[in-house]
C-alpha positions as a LaTeX table, in Angstrom:
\begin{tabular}{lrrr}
\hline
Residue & $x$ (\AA) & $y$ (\AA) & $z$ (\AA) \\
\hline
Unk1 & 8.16 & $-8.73$ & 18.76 \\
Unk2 & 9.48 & $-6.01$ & 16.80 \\
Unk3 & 9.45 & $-4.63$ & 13.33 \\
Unk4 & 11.81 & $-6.49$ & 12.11 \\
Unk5 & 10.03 & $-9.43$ & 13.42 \\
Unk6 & 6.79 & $-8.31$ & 11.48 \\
Unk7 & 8.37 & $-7.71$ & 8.50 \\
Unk8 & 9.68 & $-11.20$ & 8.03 \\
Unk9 & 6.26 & $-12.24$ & 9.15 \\
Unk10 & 4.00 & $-11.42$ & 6.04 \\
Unk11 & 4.43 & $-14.63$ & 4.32 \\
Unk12 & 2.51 & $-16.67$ & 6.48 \\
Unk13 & 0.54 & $-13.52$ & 7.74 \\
Unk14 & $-0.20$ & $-13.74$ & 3.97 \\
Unk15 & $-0.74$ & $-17.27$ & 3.70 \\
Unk16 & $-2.71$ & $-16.86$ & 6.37 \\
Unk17 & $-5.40$ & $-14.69$ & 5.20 \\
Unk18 & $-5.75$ & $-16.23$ & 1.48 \\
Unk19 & $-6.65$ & $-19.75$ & 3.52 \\
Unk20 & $-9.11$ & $-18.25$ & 6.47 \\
Unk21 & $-10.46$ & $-15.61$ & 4.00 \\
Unk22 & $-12.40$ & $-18.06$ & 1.64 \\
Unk23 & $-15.66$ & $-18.64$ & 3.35 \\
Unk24 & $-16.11$ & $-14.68$ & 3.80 \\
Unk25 & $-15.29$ & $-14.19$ & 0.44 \\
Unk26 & $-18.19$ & $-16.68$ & $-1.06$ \\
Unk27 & $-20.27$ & $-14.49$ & 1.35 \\
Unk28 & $-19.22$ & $-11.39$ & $-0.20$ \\
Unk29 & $-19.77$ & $-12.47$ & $-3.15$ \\
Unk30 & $-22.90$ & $-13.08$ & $-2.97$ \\
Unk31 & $-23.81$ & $-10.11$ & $-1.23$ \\
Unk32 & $-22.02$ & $-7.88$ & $-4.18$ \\
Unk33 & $-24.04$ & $-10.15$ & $-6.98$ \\
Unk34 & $-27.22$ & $-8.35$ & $-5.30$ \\
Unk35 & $-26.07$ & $-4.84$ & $-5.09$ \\
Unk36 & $-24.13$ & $-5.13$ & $-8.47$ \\
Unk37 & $-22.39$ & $-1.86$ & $-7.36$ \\
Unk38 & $-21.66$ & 0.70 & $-10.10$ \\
Unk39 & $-18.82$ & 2.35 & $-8.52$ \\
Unk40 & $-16.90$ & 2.23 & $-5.07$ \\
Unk41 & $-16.06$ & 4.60 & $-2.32$ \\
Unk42 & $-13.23$ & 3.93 & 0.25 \\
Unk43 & $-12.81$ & 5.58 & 3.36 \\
Unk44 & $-8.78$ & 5.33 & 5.08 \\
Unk45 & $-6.19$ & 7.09 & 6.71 \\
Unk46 & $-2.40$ & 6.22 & 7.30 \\
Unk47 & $-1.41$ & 3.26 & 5.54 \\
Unk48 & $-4.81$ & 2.14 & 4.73 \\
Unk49 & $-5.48$ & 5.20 & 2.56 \\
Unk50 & $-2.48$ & 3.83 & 0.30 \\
Unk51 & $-3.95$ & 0.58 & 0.49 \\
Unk52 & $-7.58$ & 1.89 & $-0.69$ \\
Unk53 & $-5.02$ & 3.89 & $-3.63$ \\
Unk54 & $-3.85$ & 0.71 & $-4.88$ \\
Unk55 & $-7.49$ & $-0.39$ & $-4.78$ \\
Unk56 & $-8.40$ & 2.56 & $-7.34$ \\
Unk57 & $-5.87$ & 1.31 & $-9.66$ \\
Unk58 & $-7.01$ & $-3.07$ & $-8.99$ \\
Unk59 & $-11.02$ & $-2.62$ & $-9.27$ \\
Unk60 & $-10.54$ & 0.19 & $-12.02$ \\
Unk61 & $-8.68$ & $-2.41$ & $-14.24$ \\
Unk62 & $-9.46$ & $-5.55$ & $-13.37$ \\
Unk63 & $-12.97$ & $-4.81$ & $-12.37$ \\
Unk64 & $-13.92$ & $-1.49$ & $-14.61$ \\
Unk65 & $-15.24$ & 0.38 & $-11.73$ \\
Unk66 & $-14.42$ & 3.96 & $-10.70$ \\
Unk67 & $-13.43$ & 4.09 & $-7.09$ \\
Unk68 & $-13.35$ & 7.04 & $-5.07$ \\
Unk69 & $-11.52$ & 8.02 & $-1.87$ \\
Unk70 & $-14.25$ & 9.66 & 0.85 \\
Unk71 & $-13.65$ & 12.40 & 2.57 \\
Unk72 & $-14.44$ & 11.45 & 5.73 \\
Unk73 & $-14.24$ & 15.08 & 7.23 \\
Unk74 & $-17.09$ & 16.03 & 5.04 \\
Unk75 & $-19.56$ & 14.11 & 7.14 \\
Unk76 & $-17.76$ & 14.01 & 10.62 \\
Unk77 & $-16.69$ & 18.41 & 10.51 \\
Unk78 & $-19.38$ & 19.37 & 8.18 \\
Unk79 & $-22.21$ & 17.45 & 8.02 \\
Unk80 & $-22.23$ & 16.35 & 4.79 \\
Unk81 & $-24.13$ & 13.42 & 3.19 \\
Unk82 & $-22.72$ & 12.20 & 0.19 \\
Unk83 & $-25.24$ & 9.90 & $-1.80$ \\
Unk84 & $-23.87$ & 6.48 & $-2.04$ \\
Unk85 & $-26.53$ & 5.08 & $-3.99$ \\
Unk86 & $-25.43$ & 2.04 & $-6.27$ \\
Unk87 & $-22.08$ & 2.01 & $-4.40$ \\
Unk88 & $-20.09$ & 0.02 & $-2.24$ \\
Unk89 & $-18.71$ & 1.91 & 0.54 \\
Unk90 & $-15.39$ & 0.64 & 1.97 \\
Unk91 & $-13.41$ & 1.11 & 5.54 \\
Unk92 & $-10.05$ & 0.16 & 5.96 \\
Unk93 & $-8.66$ & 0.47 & 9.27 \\
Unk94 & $-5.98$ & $-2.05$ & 10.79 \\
Unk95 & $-7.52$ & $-0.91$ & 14.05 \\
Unk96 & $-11.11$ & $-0.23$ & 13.21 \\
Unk97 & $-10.88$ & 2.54 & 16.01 \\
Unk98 & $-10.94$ & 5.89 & 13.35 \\
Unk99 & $-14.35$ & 7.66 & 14.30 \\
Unk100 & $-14.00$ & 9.59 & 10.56 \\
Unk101 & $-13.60$ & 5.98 & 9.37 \\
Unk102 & $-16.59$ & 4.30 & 11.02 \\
Unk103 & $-18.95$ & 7.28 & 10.23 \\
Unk104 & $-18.52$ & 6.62 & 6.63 \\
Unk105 & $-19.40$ & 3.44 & 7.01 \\
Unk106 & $-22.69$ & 4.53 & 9.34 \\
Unk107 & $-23.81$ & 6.75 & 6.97 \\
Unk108 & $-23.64$ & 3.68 & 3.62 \\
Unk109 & $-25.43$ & 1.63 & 6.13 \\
Unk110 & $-28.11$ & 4.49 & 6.42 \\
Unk111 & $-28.58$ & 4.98 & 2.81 \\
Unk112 & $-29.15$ & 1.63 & 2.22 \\
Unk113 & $-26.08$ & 0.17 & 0.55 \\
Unk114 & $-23.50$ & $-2.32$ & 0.54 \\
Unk115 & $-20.84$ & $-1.74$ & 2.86 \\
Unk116 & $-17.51$ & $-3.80$ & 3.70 \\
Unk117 & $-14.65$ & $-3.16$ & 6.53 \\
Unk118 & $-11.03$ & $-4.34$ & 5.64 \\
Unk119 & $-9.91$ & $-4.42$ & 9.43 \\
Unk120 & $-7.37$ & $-6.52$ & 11.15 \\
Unk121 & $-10.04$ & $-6.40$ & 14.25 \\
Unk122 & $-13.14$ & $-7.81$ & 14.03 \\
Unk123 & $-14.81$ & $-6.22$ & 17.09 \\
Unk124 & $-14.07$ & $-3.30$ & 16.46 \\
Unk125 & $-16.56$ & $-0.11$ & 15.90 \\
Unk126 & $-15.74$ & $-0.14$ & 12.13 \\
Unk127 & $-16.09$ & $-3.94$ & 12.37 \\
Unk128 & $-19.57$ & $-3.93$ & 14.11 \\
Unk129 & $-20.82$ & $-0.66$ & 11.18 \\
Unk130 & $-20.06$ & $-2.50$ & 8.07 \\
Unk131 & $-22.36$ & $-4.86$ & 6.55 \\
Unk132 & $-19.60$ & $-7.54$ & 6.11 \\
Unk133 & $-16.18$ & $-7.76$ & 7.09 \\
Unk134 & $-12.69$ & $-8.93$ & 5.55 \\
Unk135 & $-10.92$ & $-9.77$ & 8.55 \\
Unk136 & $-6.82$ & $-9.66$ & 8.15 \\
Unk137 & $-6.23$ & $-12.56$ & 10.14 \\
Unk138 & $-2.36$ & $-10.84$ & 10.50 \\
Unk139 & $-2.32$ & $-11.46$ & 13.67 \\
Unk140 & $-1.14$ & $-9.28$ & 16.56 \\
Unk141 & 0.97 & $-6.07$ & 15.07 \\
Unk142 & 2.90 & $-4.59$ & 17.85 \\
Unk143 & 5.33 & $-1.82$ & 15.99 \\
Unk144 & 3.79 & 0.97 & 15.78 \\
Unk145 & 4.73 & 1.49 & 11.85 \\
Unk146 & 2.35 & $-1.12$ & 9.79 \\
Unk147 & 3.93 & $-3.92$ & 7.40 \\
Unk148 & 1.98 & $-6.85$ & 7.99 \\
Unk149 & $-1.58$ & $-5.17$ & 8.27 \\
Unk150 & $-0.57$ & $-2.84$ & 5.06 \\
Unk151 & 0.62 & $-6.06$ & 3.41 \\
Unk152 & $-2.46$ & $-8.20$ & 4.27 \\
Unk153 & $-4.87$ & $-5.06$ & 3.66 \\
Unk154 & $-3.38$ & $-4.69$ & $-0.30$ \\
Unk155 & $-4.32$ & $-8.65$ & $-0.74$ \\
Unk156 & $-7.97$ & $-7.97$ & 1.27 \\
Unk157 & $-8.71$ & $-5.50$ & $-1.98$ \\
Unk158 & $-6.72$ & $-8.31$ & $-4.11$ \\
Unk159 & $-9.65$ & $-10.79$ & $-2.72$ \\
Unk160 & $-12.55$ & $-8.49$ & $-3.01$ \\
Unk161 & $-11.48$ & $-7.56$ & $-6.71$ \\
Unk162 & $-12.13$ & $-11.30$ & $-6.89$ \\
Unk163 & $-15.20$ & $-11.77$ & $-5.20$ \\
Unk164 & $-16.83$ & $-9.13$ & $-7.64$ \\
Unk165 & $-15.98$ & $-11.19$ & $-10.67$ \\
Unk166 & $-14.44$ & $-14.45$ & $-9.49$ \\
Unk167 & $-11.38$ & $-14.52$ & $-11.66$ \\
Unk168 & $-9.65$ & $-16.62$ & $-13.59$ \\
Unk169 & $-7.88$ & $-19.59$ & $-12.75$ \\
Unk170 & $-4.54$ & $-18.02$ & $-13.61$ \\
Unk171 & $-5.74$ & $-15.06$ & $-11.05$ \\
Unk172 & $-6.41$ & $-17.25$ & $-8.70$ \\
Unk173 & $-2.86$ & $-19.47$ & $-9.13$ \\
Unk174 & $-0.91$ & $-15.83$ & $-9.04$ \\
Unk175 & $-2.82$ & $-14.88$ & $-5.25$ \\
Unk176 & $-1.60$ & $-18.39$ & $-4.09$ \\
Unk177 & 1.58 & $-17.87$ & $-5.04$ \\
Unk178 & 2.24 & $-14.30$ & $-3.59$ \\
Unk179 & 3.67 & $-15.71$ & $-0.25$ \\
Unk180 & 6.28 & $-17.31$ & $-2.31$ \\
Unk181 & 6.93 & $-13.72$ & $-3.48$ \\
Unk182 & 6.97 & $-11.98$ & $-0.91$ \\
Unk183 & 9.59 & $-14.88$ & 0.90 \\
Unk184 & 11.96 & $-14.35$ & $-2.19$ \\
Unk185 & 10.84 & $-10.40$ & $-1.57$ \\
Unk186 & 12.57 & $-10.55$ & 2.29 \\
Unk187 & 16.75 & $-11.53$ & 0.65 \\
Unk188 & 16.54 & $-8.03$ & $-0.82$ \\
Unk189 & 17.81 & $-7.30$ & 3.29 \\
Unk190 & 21.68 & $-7.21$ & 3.10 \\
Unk191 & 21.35 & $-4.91$ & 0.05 \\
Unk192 & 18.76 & $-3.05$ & 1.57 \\
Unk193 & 20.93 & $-2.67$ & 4.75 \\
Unk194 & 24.25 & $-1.20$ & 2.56 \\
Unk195 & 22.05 & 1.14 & 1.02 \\
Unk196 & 20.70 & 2.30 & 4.23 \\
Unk197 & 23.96 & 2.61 & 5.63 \\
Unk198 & 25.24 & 4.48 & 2.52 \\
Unk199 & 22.37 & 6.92 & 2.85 \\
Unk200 & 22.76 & 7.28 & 6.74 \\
Unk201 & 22.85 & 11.00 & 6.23 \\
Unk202 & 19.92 & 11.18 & 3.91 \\
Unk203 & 17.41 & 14.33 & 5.01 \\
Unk204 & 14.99 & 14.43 & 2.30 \\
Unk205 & 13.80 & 12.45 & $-1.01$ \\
Unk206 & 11.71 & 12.10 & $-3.61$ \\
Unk207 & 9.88 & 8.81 & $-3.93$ \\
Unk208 & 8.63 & 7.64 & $-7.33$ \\
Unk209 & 5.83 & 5.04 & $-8.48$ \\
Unk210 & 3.71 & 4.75 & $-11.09$ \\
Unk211 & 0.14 & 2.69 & $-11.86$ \\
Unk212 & 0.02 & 0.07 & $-9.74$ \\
Unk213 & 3.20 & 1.01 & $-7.99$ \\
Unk214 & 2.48 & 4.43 & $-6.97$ \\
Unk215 & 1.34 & 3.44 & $-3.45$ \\
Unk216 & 4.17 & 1.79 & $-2.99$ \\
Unk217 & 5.67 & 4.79 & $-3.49$ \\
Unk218 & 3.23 & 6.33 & $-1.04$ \\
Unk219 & 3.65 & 4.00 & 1.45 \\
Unk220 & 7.42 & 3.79 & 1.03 \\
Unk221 & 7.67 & 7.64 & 1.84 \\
Unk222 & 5.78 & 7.52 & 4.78 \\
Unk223 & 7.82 & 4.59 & 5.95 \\
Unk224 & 10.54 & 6.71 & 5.85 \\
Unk225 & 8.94 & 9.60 & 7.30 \\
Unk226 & 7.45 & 7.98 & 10.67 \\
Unk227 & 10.80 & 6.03 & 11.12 \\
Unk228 & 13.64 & 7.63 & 9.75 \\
Unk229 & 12.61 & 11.20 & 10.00 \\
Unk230 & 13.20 & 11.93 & 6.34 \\
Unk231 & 11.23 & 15.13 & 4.27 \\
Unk232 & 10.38 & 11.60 & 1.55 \\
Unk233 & 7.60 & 13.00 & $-1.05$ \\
Unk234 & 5.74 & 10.70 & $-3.02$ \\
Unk235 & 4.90 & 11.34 & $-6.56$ \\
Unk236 & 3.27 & 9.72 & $-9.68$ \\
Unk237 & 6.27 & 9.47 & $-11.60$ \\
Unk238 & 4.22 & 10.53 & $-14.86$ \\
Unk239 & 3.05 & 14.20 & $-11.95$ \\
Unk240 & 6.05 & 14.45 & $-11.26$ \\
Unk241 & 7.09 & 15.20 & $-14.88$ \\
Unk242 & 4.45 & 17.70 & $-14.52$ \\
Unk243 & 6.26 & 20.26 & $-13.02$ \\
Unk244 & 7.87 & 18.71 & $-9.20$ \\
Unk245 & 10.81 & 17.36 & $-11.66$ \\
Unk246 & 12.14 & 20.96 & $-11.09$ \\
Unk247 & 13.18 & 19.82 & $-7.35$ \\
Unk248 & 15.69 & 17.54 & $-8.92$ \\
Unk249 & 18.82 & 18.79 & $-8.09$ \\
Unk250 & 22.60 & 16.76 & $-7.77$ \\
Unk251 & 22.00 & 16.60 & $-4.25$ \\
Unk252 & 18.72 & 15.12 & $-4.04$ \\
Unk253 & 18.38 & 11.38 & $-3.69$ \\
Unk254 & 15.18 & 9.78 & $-5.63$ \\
Unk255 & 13.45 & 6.38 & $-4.50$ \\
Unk256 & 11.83 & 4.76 & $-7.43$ \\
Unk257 & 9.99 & 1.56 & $-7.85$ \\
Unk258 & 10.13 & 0.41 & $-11.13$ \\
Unk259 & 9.45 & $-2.99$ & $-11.67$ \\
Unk260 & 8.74 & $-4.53$ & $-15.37$ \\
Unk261 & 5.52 & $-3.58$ & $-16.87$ \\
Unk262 & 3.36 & $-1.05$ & $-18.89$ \\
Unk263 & 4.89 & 1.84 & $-17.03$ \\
Unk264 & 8.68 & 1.01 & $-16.83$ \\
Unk265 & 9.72 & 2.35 & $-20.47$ \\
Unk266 & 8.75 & 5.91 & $-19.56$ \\
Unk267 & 10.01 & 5.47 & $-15.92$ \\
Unk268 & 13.03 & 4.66 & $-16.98$ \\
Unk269 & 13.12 & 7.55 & $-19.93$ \\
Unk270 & 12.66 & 9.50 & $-17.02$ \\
Unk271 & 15.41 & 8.29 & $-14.64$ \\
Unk272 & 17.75 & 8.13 & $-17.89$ \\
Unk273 & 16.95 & 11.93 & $-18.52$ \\
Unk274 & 18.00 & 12.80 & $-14.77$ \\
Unk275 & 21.00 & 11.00 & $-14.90$ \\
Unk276 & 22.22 & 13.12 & $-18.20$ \\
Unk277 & 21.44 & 16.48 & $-15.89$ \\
Unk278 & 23.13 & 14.41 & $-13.13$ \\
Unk279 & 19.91 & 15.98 & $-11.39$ \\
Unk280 & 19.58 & 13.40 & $-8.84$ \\
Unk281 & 20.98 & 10.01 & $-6.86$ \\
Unk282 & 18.67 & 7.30 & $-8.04$ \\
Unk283 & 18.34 & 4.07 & $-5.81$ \\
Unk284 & 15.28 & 1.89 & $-7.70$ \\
Unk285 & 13.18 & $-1.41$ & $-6.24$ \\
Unk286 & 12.95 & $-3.27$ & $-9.40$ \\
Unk287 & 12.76 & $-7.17$ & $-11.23$ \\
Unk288 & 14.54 & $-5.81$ & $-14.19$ \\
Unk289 & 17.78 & $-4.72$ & $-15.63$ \\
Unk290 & 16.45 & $-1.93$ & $-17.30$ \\
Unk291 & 17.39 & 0.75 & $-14.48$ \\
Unk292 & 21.05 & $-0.41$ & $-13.91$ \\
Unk293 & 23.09 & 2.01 & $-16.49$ \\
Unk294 & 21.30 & 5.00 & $-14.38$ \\
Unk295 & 20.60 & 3.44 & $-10.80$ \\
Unk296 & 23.42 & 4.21 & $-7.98$ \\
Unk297 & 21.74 & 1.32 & $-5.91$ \\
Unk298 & 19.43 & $-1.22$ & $-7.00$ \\
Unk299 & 16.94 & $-3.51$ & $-4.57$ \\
Unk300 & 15.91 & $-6.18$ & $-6.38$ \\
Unk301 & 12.48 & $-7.84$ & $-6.53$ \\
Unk302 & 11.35 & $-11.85$ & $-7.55$ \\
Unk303 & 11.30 & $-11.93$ & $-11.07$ \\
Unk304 & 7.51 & $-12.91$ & $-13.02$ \\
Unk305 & 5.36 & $-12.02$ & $-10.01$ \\
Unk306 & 2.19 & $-10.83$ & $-11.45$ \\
Unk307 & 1.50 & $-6.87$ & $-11.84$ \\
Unk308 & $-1.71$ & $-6.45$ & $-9.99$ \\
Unk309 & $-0.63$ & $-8.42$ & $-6.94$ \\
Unk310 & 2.88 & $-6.77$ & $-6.81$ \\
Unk311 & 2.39 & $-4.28$ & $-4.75$ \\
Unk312 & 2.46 & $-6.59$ & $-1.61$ \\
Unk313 & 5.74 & $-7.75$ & $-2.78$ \\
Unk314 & 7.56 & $-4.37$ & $-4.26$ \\
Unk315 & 6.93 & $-2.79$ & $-0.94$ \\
Unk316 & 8.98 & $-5.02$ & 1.17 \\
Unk317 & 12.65 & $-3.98$ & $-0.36$ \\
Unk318 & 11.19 & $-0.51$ & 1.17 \\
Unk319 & 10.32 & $-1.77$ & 4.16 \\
Unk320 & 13.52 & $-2.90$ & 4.86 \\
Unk321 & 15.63 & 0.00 & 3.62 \\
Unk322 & 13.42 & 2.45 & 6.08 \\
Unk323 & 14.02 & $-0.38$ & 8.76 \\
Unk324 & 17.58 & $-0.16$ & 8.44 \\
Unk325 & 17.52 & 3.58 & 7.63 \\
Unk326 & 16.31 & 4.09 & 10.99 \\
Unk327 & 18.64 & 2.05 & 12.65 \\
Unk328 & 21.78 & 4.04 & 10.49 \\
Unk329 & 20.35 & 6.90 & 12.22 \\
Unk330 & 20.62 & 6.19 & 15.70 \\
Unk331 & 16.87 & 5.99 & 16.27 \\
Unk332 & 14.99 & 2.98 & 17.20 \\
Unk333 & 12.54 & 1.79 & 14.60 \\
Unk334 & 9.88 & 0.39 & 17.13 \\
Unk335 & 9.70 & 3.58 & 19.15 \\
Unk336 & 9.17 & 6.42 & 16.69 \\
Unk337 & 8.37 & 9.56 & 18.07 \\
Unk338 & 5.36 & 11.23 & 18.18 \\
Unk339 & 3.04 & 8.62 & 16.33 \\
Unk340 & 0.93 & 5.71 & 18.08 \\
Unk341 & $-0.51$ & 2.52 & 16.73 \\
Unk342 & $-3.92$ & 4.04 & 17.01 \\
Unk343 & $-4.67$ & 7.55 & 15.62 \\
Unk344 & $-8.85$ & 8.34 & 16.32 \\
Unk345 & $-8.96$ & 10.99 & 13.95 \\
Unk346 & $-13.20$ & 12.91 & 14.03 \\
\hline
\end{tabular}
C-alpha cells in the first residue's frame, strides 16, 4: 500500500478510532476528573509536534488551559527536570519509538502526575511509560510520510479535549460527522493534481495558516518538504505580517489555508494586499469564496464542517497537492530520500 492508498484511507481510519476509542476515553476521563490538571505539556517531533500545535490552539479554547510544547532535549542532553506538578504531560508518537519522547513521559510518571501517550502502537516504549494511552487504531502506515496517523492523532487531541469536559451534544454530532468530511475532503484530487502539475517547477514557498489552521500550514510545508523537495516555510499568517512578508516577491508562490472563520477577514486583507504589489502567486485550501478575486488556484474544502475539528479535513487538499507535486517532479512519493518511518531522536 502506498501513499496514495493511505490518504484515501482516513475516513474509515477515522471512523475507526471515534468507534474503538470510547471505552478509553470514559477511562480518561475519569482519570483527568482526579488530577483536574491546570495546564498541559506535550512532548512531539515530526508530524506529531504539529499535531500537539493544533492541540495548543483546541484545549486553550475549548478547554481554557495553557498548553506547552516540552523540550524534550532539556531532560535527555541536559539533564533538566522541569516540574510538572498539576499538569498533564502528553507524548505523541505514531511510532512510540522517540527516546526524547518517552523520557518526557518517564520523568511526569516520576513526579507524580497524569500522563497520556497518543501513539498508533500500543506496545511501544512510549506506550508502556504513559499512565494511559489513546491508541490510533489507523492501522498499519507503510509510506514513510504520515497522513493517516497525523489525521487520526489531530482527532486523539479532538477526543481528549472531550474527555476533560465531555462536550456538548452538538460537539459530539460534529466528531461523528468528520469522516463525512474528510470523504467530501478526498474530490479536492483532480484540482489538486492540475495545480501540482502547474507548479511542477516550484522550488520554494511560503505556507500560510492561521488559529486553528496554522498546523495545517505546518504540516502542509513539511509535506512538501520530505516529498517534493521544496524550501516550503510555514508561517502564522498574522507573524508573517510581522516582518517575513518582506520575502514576498512576484516570483514566490504562497500556500494558504483559509477556510471561513474568525481569522479569514484579515487573511484575506492580507492576500488582497499581495495581490495589489503582485508580490506573490497565491494558491489557497478554502470552503469559501472569499479568496477567489486574489487566488491563482483554489482547493476547495466541504462547506459547514466545524472549526475546531477542521484541521483533519483542511489538511487533506495538501496532502494531495504534495502527493501529486512529487509525482510532477519525477520523484516517487513513497520512497523519499533521506527520511525513515522511524526517527529515534535522544
Amino acid at each position: 500500500m502506498g501513499l496514495i492508498d493511505e490518504i484515501h484511507e482516513q475516513p474509515d481510519s477515522a471512523r475507526r478510532l471515534i468507534d474503538r476509542a470510547r471505552p478509553t476515553m470514559t477511562r480518561i476521563s475519569g482519570t483527568l476528573r482526579r488530577h483536574r490538571p491546570a495546564f498541559v505539556v506535550i512532548a512531539a517531533r515530526g508530524s506529531s509536534d504539529h499535531a500537539a500545535v493544533y492541540a495548543q490552539y483546541l484545549l486553550g479554547v475549548r478547554n481554557s488551559l495553557p498548553v506547552a510544547l516540552a523540550t524534550p532535549s532539556a531532560i535527555t542532553l541536559y539533564g533538566g527536570r522541569p516540574r510538572f506538578a498539576g499538569g498533564l504531560v502528553v507524548g505523541i508518537s505514531q511510532s512510540g519509538q522517540s527516546p526524547d519522547i518517552v523520557a518526557v513521559i518517564e520523568e511526569g510518571r516520576r513526579q507524580g502526575v497524569a500522563t497520556l501517550a497518543i501513539t498508533n502502537e500500543p506496545d511501544s516504549p512510549l506506550a508502556r511509560a504513559a499512565g494511559d494511552v489513546i491508541e490510533l487504531h489507523a492501522g498499519v502506515e507503510s509510506a514513510t510520510a504520515a497522513s493517516k496517523t497525523y489525521t487520526t492523532e489531530l482527532l486523539a487531541v479532538a477526543l481528549l479535549s472531550l474527555a476533560l469536559d465531555e462536550g456538548s451534544a452538538v460537539e459530539r454530532q460534529a466528531l461523528s460527522r468528520v469522516a463525512g468530511w474528510m470523504e467530501a475532503a478526498l474530490t479536492a484530487a483532480p484540482a489538486a493534481e492540475a495545480a501540482a502539475h502547474e507548479l511542477a517547477g516550484l522550488a520554494r514557498c511560503i505556507v500560510l495558516g492561521r488559529g486553528y489552521e496554522y498546523p495545517t500550514a505546518r504540516e502542509w510545508a513539511l509535506k512538501l518538504t520530505e516529498l517534493a523537495h521544496v524550501f516550503a516555510l510555514p508561517f502564522s499568517a498574522a507573524d508573517f505580517e510581522h516582518g517575513p512578508a518582506a520575502l514576498a516577491e512576484p516570483d514566490l508562490d504562497v500556500l494558504v489555508i483559509a477556510p471561513a472563520g474568525p481569522p479569514l477577514d484579515a487573511q484575506a486583507a492580507l492576500l488582497a494586499r499581495l495581490a495589489e504589489r503582485h508580490a506573490a502567486r497565491l494558491t489557497v485550501i478554502s470552503d469559501t469564496s472569499a479568496p477567489l478575486p486574489v487566488a491563482a488556484r483554489l482547493l476547495s474544502l466541504p462547506p459547514a464542517v466545524a472549526g475546531w475539528l477542521r484541521p483533519a479535513v483542511s489538511i487533506i487538499p495538501g496532502q494531495l497537492f504534495a502527493y501529486h507535486l512529487t509525482r510532477a517532479k519525477g520523484l516517487d512519493p513513497d520512497t523519499p530520500r533521506t527520511i525513515s518511518k522511524v526517527t529515534q531522536t535522544r
